[in-house]
N, C-alpha and C positions, 0 to 999 in steps of 0.2 A: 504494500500500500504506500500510495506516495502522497506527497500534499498537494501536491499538483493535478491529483486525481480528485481530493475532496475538496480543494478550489472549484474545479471544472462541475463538480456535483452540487455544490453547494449556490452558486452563480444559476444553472439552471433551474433550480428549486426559486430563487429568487425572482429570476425571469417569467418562468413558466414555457422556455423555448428552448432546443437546442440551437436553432438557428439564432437567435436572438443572444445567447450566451456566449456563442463560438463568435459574433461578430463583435461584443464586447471584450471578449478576453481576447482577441486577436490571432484566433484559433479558423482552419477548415473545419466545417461541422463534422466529417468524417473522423476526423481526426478526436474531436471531442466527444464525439459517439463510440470510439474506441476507447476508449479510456475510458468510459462511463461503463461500459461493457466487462472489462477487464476486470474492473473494481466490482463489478458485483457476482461476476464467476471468483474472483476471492473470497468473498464473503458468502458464496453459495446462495444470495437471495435476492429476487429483482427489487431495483430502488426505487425504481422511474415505471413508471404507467405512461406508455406512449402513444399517441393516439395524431388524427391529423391539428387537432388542435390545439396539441403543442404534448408538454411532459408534465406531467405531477408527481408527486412522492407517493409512493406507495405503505402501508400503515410500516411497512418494515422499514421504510427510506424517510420516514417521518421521526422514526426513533432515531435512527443513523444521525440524519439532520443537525440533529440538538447536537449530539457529539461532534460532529464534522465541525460546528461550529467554533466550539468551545476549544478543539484543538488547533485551529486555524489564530483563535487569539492569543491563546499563548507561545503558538510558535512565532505570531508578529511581535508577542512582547520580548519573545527571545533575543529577536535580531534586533528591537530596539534598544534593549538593554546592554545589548555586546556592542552596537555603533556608539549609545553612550556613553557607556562605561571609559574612566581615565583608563591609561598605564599608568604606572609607578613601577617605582625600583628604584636603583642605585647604579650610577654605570660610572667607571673609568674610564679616560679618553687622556691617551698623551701625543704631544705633539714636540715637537723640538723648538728651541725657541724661535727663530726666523719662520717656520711656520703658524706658531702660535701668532704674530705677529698682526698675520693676515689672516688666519682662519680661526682663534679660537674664540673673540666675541661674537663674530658672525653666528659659531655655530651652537655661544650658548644663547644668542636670540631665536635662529630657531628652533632651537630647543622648548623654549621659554614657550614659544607659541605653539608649537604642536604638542608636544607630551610637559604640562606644565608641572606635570608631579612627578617628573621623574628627574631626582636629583642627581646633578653632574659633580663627577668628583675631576679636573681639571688638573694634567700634570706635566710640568715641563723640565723636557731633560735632553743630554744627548742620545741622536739615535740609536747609536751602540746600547746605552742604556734603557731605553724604553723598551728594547729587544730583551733586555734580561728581563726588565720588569715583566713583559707578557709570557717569557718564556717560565718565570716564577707564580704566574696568574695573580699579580701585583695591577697587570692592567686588565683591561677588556678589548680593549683595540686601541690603535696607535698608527699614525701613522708614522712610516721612517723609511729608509734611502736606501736599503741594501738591496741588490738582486737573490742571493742567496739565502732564501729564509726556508723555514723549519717546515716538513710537511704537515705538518697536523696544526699550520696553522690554516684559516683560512684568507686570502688576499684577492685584493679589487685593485688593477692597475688605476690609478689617479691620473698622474700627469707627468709630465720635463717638463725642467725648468731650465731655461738658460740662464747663466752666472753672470754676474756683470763685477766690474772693477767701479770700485767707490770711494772717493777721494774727495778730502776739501775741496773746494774750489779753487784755493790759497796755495793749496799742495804743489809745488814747480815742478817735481818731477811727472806730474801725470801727464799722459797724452791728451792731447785736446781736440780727439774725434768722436765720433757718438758710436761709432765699432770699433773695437783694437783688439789684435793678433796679439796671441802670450809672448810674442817673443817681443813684443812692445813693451812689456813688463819688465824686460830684464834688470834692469836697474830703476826700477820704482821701488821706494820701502812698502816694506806688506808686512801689515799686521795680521796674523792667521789664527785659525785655536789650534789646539795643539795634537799629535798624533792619535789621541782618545775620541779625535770628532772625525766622523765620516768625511766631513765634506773636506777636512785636510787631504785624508787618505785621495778622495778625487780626483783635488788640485797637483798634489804631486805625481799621481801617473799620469795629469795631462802634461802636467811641465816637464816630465822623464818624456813622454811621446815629443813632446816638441823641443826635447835637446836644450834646454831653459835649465838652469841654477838658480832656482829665485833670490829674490833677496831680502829676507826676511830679519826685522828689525824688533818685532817682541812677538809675543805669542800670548792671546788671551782666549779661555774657553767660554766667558761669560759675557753677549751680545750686546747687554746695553752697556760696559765697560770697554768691549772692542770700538763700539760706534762713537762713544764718546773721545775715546783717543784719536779715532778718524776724524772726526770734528775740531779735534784741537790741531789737527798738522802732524800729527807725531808722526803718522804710516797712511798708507791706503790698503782697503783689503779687498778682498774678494766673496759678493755673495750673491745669495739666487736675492730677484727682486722683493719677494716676501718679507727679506731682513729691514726695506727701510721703507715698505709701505705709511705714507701718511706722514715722512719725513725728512723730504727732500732739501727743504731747507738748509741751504750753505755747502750743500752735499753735488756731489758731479759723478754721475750715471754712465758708464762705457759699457756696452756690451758685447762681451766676449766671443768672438766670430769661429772661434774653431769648432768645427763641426761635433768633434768628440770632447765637448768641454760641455756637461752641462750635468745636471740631476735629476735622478729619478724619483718622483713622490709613491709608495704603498700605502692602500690602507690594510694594515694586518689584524688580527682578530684571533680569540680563542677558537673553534674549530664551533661549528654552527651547533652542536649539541650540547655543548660547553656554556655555549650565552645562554644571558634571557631573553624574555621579549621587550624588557626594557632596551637590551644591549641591542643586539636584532636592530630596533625601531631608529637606535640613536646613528648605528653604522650607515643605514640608508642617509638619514639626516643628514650625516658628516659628509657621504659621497655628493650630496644633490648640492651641499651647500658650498663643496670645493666648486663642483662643475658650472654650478651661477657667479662665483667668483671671478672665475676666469672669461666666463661667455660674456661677464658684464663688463671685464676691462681692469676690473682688481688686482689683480695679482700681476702683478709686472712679468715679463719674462714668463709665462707659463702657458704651456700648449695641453688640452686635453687629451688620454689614451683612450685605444679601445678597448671594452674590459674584456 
């Protein structure tokens, strides 16, 4: 028995037609006359009294009736209850800092708006480390920059980023094009983080690929202490556009032309039976809210993947 059956029966009872019924539910009458049919060889007894003037209930389809009803309302209260109904939970979400940068208020507003009871636990670290934390179930998902991750996790290509070179404006050693080739760099001071951050490991096999010896003047792992020293003159550094979203001010933008110079965004995840449906719900979030980011012009330097 299906409800679509005691729809269909219950609508003709109402009408007093099958034709009348089948053009209101958007049915061929055959087709609802099969179904009416069906359901009363289930129940081994006729429902319907047919005749040329249309259908009635029969003393046994009179009793059916009242029930067909009463289940019909509570399977609408069903589904209005589950479209109602909040989520809640609790979900972790790390980002590294330059992507936090760009993505992590966006995604606790939409958050905020679509699942407003499900409280975000926000965590910012290096990629390498956000990979321990998920691999310790410390996160829930994360995104972060390695090709290489764990199979039993689950992952959603995001995007590349191209890197740009970022420099006072004051800085004399910079190049003063709006593209520059690493080997333009050679003698630019760069401030970088240090071999614990992905995006060093990177840098240096693109500056190995292009026969470059950087020349690097301090090394900080912590982004808004890099950017401030970029700001004062002390070096220029190297980052994906994310790191200076919304702060261009006194700052000078080059973007880095080699084809093999850029980063890769994940979003990585406990393995789908591992989440909840808190997590579930927030991972869509995170992906829909990366991919408006960039389709609206936000995130500098970033092109979307195909997942």
């Amino acid at each position: 028995m299906e409800l679509r059956q005691l729809r269909y029966f219950v609508k003709v009872c109402e009408l007093g037609s099958l034709g009348r019924a089948a053009l209101e539910l958007g049915v061929v009458t055959s087709a609802l006359s099969q179904q009416i049919s069906r359901l009363e060889s289930e129940l081994s007894t006729r429902l319907l009294q047919r005749s040329a003037r249309g259908a009635v209930p029969t003393d046994a389809g009179l009793a059916f009736l009242q029930q067909a009803q009463l289940t019909l309302r509570h399977a609408d209260g069903a589904v209005r209850a589950a479209q109602q109904a909040r989520l809640s939970g609790h979900v972790s979400v790390g980002l590294a800092p330059s992507t936090a940068t760009v993505l992590g208020v966006p995604l606790m507003r939409a958050m905020q708006a679509r699942y407003p009871e499900v409280r975000l636990h926000m965590v910012e670290a290096l990629s390498g480390h956000l990979a321990t934390m998920l691999n310790a179930r410390q996160l829930d998902l994360a995104v972060v920059f390695q090709t290489g991750v764990p199979r039993r996790w689950s992952v959603t290509p995001l995007l590349d980023e191209k890197l740009f070179l970022v420099a006072a404006t004051t800085l004399a050693e910079r190049p003063r094009a709006a593209r520059v080739r690493l080997q333009q760099l050679a003698q630019v001071p760069l401030i970088l983080p240090t071999h614990s951050h992905g995006l060093r490991a990177t840098l240096m096999g693109s500056f190995a690929q292009s026969g470059i010896q950087p020349r690097i003047v301090a090394e900080v792992d912590g982004l808004a202490l890099l950017m401030a020293a970029v700001r004062d003159g002390y070096g220029a550094t190297v980052q994906p556009g994310a790191a200076v979203t919304g702060h261009h001010e006194g700052l000078a933008l080059a973007q880095i032309a080699d084809p093999h110079v850029g980063r890769r965004n994940v979003l990585a995840s406990l393995s789908d039976d591992e989440l909840s449906p808190a997590a579930l719900a927030t991972r869509v979030v995170l992906a829909e809210t990366a991919r408006n980011l960039v389709t609206q012009g936000r995130w500098a330097g970033a092109t979307l993947l195909e997942n």
